[in-house]
KEZA-767408 format. One record per residue (C-alpha): residue in three letters; y, z, x. Coordinates in nm, 2 decimals. Example, Ala and Ser with C-alpha at 12.3 -4.5 7.8 and 13.67 -1.06 7.14 Angstrom:
<zators>
residu ALA | Y -0.45 | Z 0.78 | X 1.23
residu SER | Y -0.11 | Z 0.71 | X 1.37
</zators>
This chain:
<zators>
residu UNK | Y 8.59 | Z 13.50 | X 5.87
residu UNK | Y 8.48 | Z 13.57 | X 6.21
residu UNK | Y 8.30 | Z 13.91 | X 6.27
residu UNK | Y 8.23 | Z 14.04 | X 6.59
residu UNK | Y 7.99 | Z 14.32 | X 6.65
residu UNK | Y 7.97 | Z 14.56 | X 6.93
residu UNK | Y 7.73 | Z 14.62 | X 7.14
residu UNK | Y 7.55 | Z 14.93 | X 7.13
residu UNK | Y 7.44 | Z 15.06 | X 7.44
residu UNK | Y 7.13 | Z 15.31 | X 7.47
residu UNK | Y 7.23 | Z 15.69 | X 7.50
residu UNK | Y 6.92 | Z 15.76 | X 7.74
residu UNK | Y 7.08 | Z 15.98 | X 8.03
residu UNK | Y 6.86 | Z 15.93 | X 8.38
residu UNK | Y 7.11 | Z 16.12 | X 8.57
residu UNK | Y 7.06 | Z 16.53 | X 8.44
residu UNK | Y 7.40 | Z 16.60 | X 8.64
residu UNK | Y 7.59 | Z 16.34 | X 8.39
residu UNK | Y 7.71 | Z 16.31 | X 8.03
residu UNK | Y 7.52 | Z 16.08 | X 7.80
residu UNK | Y 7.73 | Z 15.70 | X 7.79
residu UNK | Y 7.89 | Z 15.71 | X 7.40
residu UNK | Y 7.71 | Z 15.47 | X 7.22
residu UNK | Y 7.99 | Z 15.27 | X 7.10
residu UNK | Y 8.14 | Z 15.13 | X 7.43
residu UNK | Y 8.39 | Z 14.84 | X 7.42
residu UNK | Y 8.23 | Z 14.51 | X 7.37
residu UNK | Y 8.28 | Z 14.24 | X 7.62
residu UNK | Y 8.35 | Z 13.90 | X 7.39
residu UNK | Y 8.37 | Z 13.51 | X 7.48
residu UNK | Y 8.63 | Z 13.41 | X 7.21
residu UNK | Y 8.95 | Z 13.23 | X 7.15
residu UNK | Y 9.30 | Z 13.48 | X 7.11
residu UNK | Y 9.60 | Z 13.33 | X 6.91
residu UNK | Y 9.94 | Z 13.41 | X 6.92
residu UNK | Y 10.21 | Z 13.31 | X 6.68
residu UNK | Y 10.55 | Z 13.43 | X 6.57
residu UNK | Y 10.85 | Z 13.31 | X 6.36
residu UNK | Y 11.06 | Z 13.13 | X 6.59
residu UNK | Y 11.45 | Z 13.19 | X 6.54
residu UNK | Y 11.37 | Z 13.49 | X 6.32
residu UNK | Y 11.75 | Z 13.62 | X 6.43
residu UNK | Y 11.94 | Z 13.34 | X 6.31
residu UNK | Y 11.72 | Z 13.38 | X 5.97
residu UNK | Y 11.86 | Z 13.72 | X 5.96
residu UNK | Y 12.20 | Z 13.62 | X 6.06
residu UNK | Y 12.20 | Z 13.33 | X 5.81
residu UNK | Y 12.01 | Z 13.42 | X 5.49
residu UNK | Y 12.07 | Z 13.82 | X 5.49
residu UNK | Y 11.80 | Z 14.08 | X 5.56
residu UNK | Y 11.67 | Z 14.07 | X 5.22
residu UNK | Y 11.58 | Z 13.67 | X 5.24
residu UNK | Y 11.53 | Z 13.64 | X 5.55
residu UNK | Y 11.25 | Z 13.92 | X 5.56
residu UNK | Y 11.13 | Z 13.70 | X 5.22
residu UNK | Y 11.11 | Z 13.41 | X 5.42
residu UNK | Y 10.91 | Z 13.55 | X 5.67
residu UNK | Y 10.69 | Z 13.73 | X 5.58
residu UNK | Y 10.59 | Z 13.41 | X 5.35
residu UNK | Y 10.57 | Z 13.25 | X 5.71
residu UNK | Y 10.30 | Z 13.55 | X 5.79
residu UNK | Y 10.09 | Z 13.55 | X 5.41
residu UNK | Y 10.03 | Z 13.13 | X 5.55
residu UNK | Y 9.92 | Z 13.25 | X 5.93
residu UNK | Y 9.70 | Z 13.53 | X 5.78
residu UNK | Y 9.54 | Z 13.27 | X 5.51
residu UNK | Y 9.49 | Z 13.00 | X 5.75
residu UNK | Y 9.37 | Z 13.25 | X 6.01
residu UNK | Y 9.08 | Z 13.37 | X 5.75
residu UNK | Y 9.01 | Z 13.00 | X 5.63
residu UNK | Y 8.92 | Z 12.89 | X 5.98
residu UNK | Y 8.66 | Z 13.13 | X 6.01
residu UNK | Y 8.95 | Z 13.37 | X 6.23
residu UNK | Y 9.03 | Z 13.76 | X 6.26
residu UNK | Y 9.37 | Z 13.89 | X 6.22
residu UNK | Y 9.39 | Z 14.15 | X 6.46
residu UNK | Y 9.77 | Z 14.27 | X 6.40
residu UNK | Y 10.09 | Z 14.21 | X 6.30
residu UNK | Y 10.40 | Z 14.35 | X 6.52
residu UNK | Y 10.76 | Z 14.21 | X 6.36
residu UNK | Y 10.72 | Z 13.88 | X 6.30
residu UNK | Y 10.43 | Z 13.78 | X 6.52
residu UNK | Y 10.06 | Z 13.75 | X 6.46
residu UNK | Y 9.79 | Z 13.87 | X 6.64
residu UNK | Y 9.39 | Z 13.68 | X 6.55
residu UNK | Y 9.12 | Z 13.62 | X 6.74
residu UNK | Y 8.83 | Z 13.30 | X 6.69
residu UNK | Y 8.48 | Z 13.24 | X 6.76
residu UNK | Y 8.60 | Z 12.95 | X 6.97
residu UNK | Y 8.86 | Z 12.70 | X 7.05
residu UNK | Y 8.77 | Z 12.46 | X 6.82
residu UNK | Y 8.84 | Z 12.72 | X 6.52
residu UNK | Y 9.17 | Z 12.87 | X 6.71
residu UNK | Y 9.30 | Z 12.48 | X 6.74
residu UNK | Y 9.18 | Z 12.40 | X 6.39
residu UNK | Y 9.36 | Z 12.77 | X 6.33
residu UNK | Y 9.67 | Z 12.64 | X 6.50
residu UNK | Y 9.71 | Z 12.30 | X 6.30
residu UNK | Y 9.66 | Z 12.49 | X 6.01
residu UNK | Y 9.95 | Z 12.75 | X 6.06
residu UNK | Y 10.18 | Z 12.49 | X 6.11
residu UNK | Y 10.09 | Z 12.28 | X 5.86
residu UNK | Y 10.12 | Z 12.53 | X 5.56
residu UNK | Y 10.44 | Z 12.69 | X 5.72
residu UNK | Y 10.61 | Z 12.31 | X 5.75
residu UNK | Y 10.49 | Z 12.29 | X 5.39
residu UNK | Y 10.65 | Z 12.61 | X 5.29
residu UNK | Y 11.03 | Z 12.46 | X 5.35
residu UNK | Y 10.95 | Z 12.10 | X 5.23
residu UNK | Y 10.80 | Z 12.23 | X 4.88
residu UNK | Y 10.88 | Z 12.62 | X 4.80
residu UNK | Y 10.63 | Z 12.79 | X 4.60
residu UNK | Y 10.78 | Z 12.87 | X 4.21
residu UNK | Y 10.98 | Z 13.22 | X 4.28
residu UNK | Y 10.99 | Z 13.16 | X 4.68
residu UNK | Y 11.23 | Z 13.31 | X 4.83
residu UNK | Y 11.27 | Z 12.96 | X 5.09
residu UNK | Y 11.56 | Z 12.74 | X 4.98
residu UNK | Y 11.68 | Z 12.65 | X 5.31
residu UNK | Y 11.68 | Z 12.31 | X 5.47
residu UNK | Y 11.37 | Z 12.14 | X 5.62
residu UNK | Y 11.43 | Z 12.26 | X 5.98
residu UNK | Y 11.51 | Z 12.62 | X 5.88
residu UNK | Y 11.13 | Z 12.76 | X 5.88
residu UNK | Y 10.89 | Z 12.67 | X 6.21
residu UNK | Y 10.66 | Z 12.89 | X 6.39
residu UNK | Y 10.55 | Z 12.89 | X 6.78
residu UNK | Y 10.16 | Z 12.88 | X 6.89
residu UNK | Y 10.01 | Z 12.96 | X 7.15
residu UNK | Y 9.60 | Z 13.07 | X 7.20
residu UNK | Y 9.31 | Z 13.09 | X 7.49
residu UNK | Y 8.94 | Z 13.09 | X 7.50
residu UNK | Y 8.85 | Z 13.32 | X 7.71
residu UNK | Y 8.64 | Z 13.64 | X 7.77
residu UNK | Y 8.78 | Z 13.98 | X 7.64
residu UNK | Y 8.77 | Z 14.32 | X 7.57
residu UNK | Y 8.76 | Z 14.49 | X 7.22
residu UNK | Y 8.84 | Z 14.83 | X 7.17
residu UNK | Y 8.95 | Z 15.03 | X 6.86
residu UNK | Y 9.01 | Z 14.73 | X 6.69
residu UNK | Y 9.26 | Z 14.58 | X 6.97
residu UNK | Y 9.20 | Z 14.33 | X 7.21
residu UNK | Y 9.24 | Z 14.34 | X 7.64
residu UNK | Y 9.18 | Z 14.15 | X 7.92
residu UNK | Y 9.35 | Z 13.82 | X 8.12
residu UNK | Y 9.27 | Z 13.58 | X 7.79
residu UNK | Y 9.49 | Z 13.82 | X 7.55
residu UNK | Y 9.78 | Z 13.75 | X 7.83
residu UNK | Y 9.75 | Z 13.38 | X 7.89
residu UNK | Y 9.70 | Z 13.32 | X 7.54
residu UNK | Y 10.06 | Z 13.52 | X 7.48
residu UNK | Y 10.21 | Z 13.33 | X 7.80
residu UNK | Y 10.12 | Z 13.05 | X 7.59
residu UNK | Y 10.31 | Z 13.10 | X 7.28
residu UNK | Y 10.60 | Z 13.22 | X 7.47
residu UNK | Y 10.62 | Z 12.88 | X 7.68
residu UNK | Y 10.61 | Z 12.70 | X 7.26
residu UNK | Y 10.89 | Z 12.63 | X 7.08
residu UNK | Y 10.95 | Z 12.59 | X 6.72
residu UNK | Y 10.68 | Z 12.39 | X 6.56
residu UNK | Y 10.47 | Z 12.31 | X 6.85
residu UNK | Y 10.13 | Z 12.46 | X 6.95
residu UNK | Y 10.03 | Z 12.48 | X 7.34
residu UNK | Y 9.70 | Z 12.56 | X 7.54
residu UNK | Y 9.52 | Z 12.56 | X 7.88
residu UNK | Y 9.36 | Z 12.31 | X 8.04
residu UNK | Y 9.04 | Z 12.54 | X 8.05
residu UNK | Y 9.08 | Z 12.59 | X 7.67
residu UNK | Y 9.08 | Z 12.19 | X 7.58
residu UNK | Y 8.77 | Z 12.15 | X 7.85
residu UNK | Y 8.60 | Z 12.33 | X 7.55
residu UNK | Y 8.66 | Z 12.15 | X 7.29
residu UNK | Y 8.52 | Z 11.82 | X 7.10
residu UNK | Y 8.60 | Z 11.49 | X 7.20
residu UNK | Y 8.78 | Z 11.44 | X 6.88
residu UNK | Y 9.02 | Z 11.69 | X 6.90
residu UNK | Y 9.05 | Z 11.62 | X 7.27
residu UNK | Y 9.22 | Z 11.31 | X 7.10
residu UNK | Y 9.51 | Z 11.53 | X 7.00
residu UNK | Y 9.60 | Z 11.68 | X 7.28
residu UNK | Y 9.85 | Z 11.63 | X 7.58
residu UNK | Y 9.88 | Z 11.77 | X 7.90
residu UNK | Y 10.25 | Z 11.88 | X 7.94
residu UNK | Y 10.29 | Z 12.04 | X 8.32
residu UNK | Y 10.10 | Z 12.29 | X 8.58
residu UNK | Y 10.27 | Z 12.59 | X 8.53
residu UNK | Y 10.29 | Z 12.96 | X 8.72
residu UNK | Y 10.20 | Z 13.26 | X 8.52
residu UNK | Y 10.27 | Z 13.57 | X 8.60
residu UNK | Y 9.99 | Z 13.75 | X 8.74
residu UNK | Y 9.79 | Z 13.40 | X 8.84
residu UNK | Y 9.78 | Z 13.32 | X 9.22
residu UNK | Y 9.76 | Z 12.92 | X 9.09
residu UNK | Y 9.87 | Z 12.75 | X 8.84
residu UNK | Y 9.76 | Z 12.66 | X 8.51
residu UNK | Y 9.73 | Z 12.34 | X 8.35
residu UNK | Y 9.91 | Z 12.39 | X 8.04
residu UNK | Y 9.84 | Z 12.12 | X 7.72
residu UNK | Y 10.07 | Z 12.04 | X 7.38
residu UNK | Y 9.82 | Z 12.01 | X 7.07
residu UNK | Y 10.00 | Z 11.72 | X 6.85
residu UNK | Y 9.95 | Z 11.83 | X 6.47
residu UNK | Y 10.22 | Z 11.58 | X 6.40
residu UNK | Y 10.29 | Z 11.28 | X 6.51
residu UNK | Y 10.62 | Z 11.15 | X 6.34
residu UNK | Y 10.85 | Z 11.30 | X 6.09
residu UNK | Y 10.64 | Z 11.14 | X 5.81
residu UNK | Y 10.30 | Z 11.24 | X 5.91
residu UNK | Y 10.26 | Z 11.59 | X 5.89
residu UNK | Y 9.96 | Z 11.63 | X 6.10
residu UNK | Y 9.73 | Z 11.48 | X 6.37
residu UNK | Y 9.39 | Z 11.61 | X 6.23
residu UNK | Y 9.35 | Z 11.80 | X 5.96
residu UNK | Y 9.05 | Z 12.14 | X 5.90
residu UNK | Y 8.81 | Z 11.81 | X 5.78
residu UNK | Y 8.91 | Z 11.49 | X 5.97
residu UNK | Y 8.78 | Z 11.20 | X 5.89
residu UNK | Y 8.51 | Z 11.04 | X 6.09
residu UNK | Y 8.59 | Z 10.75 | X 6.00
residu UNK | Y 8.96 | Z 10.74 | X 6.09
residu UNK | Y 8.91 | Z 10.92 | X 6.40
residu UNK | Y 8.66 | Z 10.65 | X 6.55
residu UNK | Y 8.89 | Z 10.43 | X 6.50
residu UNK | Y 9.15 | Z 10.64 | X 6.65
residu UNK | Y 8.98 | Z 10.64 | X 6.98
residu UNK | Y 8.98 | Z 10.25 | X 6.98
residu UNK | Y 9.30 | Z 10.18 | X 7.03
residu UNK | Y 9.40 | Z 10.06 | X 7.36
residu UNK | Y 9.68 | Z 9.94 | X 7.51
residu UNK | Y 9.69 | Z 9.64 | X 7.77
residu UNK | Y 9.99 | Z 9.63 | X 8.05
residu UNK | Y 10.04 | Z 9.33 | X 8.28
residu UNK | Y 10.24 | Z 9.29 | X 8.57
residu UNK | Y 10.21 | Z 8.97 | X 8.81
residu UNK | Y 9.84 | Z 8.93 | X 8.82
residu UNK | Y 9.80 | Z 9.35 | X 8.78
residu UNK | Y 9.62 | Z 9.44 | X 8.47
residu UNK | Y 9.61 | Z 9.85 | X 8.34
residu UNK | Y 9.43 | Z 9.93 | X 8.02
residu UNK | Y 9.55 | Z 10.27 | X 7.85
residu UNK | Y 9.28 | Z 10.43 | X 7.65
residu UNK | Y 9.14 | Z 10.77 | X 7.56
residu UNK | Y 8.98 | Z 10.74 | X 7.90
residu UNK | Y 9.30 | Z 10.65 | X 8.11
residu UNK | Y 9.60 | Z 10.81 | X 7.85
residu UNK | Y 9.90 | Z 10.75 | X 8.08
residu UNK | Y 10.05 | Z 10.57 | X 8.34
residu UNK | Y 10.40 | Z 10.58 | X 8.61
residu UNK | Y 10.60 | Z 10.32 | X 8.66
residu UNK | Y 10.95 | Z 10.28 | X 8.92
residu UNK | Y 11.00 | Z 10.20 | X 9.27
residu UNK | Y 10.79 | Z 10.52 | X 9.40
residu UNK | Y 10.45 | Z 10.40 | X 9.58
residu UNK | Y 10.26 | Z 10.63 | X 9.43
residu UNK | Y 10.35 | Z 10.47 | X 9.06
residu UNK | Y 10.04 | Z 10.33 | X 8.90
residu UNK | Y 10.32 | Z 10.04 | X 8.86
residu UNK | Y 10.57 | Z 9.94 | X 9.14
residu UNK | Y 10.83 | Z 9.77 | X 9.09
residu UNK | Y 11.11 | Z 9.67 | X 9.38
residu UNK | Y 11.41 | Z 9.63 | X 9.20
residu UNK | Y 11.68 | Z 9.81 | X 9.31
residu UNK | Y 11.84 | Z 9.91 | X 9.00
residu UNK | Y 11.50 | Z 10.05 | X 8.91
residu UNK | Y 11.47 | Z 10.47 | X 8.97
residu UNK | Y 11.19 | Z 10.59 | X 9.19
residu UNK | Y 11.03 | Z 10.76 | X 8.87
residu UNK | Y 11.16 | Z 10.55 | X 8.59
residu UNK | Y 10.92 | Z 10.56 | X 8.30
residu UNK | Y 10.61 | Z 10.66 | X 8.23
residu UNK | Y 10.38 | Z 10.56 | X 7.86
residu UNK | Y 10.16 | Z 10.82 | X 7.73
residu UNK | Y 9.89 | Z 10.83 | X 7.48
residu UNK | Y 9.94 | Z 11.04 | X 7.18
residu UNK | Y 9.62 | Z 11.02 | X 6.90
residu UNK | Y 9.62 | Z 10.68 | X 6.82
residu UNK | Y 9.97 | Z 10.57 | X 6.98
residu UNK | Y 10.12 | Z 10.52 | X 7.31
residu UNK | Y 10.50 | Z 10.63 | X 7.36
residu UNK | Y 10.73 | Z 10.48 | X 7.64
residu UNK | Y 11.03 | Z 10.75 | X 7.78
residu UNK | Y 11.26 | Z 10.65 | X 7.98
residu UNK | Y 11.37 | Z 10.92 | X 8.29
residu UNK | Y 11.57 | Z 10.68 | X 8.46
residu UNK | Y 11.94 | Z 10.61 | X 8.56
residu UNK | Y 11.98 | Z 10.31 | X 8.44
residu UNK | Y 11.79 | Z 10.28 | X 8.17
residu UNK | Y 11.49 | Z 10.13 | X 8.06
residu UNK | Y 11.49 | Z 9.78 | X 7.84
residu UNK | Y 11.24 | Z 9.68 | X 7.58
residu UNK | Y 11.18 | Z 9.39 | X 7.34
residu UNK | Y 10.91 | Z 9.35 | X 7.05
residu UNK | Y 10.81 | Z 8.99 | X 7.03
residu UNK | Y 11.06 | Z 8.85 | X 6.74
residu UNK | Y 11.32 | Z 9.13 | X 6.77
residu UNK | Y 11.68 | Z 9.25 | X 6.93
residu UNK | Y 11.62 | Z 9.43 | X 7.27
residu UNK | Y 11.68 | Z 9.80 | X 7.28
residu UNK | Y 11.75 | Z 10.03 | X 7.56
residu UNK | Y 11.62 | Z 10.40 | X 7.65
residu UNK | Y 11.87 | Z 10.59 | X 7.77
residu UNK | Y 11.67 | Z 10.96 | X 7.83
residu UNK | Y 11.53 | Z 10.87 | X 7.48
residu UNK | Y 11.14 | Z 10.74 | X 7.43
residu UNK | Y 10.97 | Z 10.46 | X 7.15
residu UNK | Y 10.65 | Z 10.41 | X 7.01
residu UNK | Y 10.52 | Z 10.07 | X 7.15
residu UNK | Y 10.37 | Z 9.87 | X 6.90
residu UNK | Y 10.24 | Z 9.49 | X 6.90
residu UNK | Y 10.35 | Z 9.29 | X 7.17
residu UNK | Y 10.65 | Z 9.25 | X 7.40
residu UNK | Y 10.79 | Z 9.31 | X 7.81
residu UNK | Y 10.97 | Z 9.65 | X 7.91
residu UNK | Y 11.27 | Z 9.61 | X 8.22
residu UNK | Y 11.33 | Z 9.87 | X 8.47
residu UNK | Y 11.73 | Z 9.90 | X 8.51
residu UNK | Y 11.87 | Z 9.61 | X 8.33
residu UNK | Y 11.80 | Z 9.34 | X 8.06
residu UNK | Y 11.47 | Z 9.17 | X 8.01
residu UNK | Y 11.65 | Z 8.83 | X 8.04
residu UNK | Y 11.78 | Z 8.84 | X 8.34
residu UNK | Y 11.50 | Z 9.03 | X 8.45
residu UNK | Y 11.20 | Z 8.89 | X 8.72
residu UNK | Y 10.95 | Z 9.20 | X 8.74
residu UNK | Y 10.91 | Z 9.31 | X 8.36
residu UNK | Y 10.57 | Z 9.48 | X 8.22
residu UNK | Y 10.44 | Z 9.28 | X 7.92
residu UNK | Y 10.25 | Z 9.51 | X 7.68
residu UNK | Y 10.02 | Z 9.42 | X 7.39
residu UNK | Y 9.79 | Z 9.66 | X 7.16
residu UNK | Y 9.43 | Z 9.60 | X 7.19
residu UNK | Y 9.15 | Z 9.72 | X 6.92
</zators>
């Protein structure tokens, strides 16, 4: 569990005309400040009755708390259904984080004997949201601009997902680096610029629960970071790896892929990196067309896929009839 100590200040008074300083002023800390609360508490309470629904979550609080002191975290309160701790760092607040989510997830897909959760799997998720940052502790509470943007955080989550600044993933390791994804640049109240605001991806798919556990793997992660993924277009080459995560593609110039077609969007797709995989979404009118080597064609309508082996991606129409496809293959 983390402890912070203050720091005591000498009581030696130079000035005769003023008081002697207390010795116990605030201290000034460089820590990490996590948020997270119950999301859709109401409809708990509306569905299951007070007397569950508190049950439920204050079973959802017992897991933050535990996973709070387990990652070497302070709790530093509790209002309603929301969680107050603060970290030695970021890389305990996102190890923190995972954890939350992990044992919460776990709470609806296997109750404990005498739980109180019998809902369905999607009834139970929590929001995250923490900030490294400098602060100000004071009578046990926490103050400054990191308290705030870590808050601003978990209000922009949503159920199950865990967000973070820019400045906070700067800080941590390479390998947990690998798990994160920058989602937009947003305002925040109180900021004159905005702030570069990141997803942490604990879970990847509906059968894999998370993206790196308190202990990953060296092993696995290493390999992780290998995977690659190779686009070609005419005698245009792009490489997607930890290094280069994304890419554009559409009839806009500034695309890291252009294509001319005219039933193509301006901004029709884009492929990003997530851990070990690379996802293709489609934001176009029209659609976006996609065949695995060997297999029926599908089309993204709004929607996104995991690419996987090898195969071409069309911008607006079918791959067949199609002159200025991508062709992707996976590279270790």
């Amino acid at each position: 569990m983390c402890s912070a100590e203050r720091i005591e200040h000498p009581t030696v008074n130079h000035d005769k005309t003023q008081p002697n300083l207390p010795s116990n002023l605030a201290a000034q800390l460089d820590v990490a400040v996590l948020f997270a609360d119950v999301a859709g508490s109401t409809r708990l309470y509306e569905t299951y009755g007070d007397t569950r629904a508190k049950a439920m979550i204050d079973e959802c609080l017992r897991c933050m708390r535990e996973a709070t002191a387990d990652c070497r975290g302070r709790v530093i309160k509790m209002i309603g259904d929301e969680i107050m701790c603060v970290f030695p760092g970021a890389e305990d607040a996102f190890l923190g984080a995972t954890e939350m989510q992990i044992r919460v997830s776990e709470l609806s897909g296997a109750p404990a004997s005498g739980s109180m959760i019998r809902p369905g799997p999607q009834s139970l998720a929590i929001r995250v949201g923490f900030h490294a940052g400098s602060v100000i502790e004071e009578d046990g509470d926490l103050f400054g601009d990191t308290v705030n943007v870590a808050s601003r955080m978990t209000a922009l989550a949503k159920g199950s997902q865990i967000m973070t600044t820019g400045a906070t993933v700067a800080r941590l390791p390479d390998l947990m680096k690998v798990s994160t994804r920058e989602i937009a640049a947003l305002a925040v109240r109180g900021k004159e610029d905005a702030i570069p605001v990141f997803e942490v991806i604990w879970q990847a798919s509906e059968d894999l629960t998370m993206a790196i556990t308190m202990r990953p793997h060296l092993a696995n992660v290493a390999e992780l970071i290998q995977q690659s993924l190779r686009l070609e277009r005419g005698d245009t080459a792009i490489v997607l790896d930890l290094n280069h995560p994304g890419v554009t593609m559409g009839r806009d110039p500034q695309c890291a892929i252009t294509v001319t077609d005219r039933q193509a969007s301006r901004l029709h797709a884009r492929i990003e990196r997530r851990r070990d995989k690379f996802f293709l979404i489609d934001q176009s009118t029209n659609g976006t067309f996609v065949t695995f080597d060997g297999e029926p064609e599908i089309v993204l309508m709004r929607e996104e896929v995991m690419l996987r082996g090898r195969g071409r991606i069309a911008f607006g129409h079918s791959v067949a009839d199609n002159e200025q496809t991508v062709r992707f293959s996976m590279v270790r």
